[in-house]
N, C-alpha and C positions, 0 to 999 in steps of 0.2 A: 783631313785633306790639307796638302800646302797650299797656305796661303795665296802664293804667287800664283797657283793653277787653280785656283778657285774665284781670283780677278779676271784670269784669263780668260774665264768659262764666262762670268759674267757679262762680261765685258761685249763677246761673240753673242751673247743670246740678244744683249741690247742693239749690236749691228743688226742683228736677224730681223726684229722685231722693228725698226725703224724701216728695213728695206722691204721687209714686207707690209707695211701698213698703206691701206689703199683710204686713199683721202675720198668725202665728196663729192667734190667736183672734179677728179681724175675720171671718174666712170658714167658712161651710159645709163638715164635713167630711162624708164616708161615714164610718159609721161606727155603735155601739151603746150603749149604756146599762143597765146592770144597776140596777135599783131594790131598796131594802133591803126590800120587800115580795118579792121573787124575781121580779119581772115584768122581761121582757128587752124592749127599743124598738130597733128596726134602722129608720136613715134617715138621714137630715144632723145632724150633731150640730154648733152649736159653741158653745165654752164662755169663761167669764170667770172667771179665779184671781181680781182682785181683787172680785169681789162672790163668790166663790166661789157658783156659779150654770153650771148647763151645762140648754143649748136642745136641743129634740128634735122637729122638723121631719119628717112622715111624707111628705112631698110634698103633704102639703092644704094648707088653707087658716091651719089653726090650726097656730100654733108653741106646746108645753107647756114650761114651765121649770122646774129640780129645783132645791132646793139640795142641798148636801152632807150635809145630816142625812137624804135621801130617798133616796140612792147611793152603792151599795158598790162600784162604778166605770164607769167607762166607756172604751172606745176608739175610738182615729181612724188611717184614714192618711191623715196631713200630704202633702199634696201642696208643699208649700213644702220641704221636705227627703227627700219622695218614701220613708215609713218610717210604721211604722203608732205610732202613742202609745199609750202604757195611763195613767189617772188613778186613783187611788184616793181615797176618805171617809176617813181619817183621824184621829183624835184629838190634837188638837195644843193645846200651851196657848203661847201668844202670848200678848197685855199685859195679857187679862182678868184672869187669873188662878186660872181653870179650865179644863178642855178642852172646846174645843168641833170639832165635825167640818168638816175644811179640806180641799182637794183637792189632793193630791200628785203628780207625773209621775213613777214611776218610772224611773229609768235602768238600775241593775243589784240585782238580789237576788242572796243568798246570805251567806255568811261574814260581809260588811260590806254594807248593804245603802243604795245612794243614791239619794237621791230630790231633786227640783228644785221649785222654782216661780220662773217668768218675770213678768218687770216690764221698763216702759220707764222709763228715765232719759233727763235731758241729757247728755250730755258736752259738756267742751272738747276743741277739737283744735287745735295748734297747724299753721301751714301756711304755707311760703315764698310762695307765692301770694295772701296775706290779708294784710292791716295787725292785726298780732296774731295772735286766735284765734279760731275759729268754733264755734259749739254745734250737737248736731244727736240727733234722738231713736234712743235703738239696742234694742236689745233685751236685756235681761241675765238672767242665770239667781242666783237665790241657791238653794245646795243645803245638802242635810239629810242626817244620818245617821239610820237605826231600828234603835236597838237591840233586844238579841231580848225584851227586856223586854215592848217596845211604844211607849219612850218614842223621839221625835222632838227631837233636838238639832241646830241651823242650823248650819253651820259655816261659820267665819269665819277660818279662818285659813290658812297658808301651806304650802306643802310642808312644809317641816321639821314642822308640826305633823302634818299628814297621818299622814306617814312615824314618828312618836311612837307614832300610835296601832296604826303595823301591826306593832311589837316586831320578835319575831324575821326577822319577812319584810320588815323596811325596804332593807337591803341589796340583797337581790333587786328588787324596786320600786325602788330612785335606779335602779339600774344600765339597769333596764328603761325609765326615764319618758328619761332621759340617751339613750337609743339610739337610740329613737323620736322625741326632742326634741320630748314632752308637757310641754303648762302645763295645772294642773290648773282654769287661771280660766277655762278654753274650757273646754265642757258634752262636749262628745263626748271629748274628752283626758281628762276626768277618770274617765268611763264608762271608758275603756279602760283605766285605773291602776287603778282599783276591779273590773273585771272582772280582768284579771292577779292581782291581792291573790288574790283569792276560788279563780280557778287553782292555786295553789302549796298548796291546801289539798285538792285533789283527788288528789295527786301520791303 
């Protein structure tokens, strides 16, 4: 096949595939909502981390919108990875410079406990089939630790930092992430390191 129509094919299936991709929180989940007043809402839920803002859809006509100072959480199951979500209202202080309540995903509680929030970037990607490199919108996770204080710190940095913070139980963790060949930059990899951690304290 020529070259040049063989970028061009490429090329169109990556338009396809970008405009066809339906994000998490573009869609209607099942799912509920706990209001900080104690009132519970069962219906479609779906919600937006950066306006921190979740929609609550009873099958009428009217859709109501909360923000996070009005909700002490909510849950969904994701149909796009087929697994139910919990969010929490949390106190976080980002670049204000006080805390104010932000919406957190839960991944694992206990001993060490993480939590996520999801954003789209660009990336580059390099590719034999491209003249250079092509960009394209993915979906990524920045995650969080809470300590038992209450306070919420982003974490940013590498396994070896990780594995700093688990002392005594690092050894046990390489050995474990090394077996399983977990990267902690994947969201469900990192759940399963931090769930293990949290393990070895039940023991």
């Amino acid at each position: 096949m020529n070259r040049r129509i063989l970028i061009v094919i490429l090329i169109s299936f990556n338009a396809l595939a970008v405009y066809a991709q339906e994000w998490p929180f573009e869609l209607w989940h099942d799912g509920k909502i706990v209001l900080e007043s104690g009132d519970t809402l069962k219906g479609l839920v779906k919600y937006d981390l950066q306006q921190d803002l979740v929609q609550f859809n009873n099958q009428s006509r009217v859709v109501e919108a909360y923000t996070a100072r009005k909700v002490l959480f909510f849950e969904i199951f994701d149909t796009t990875v087929d697994q139910y979500r919990n969010f929490f209202s949390l106190p976080y202080n980002a670049t204000t410079g006080y805390k104010t309540p932000v919406f957190f995903e839960l991944l694992v509680e206990g001993h060490m406990t993480l939590l996520a929030r999801e954003n789209l970037e660009n990336r580059t990607y390099s590719s034999p089939y491209y003249f250079g490199s092509y960009s394209r919108l993915v979906l990524v996770y920045k995650f969080y630790l809470l300590e038992e204080s209450g306070n919420i710190t982003e974490f940013r940095g590498k396994k070896a930092d990780l594995l700093q913070l688990m002392g005594r139980k690092a050894e046990a963790v390489e050995d474990f992430i090394r077996q399983n060949k977990l990267k902690i930059e994947e969201r469900d990899d990192f759940a399963k390191v931090v769930s293990y951690y949290n393990s070895l304290f039940k023991s």
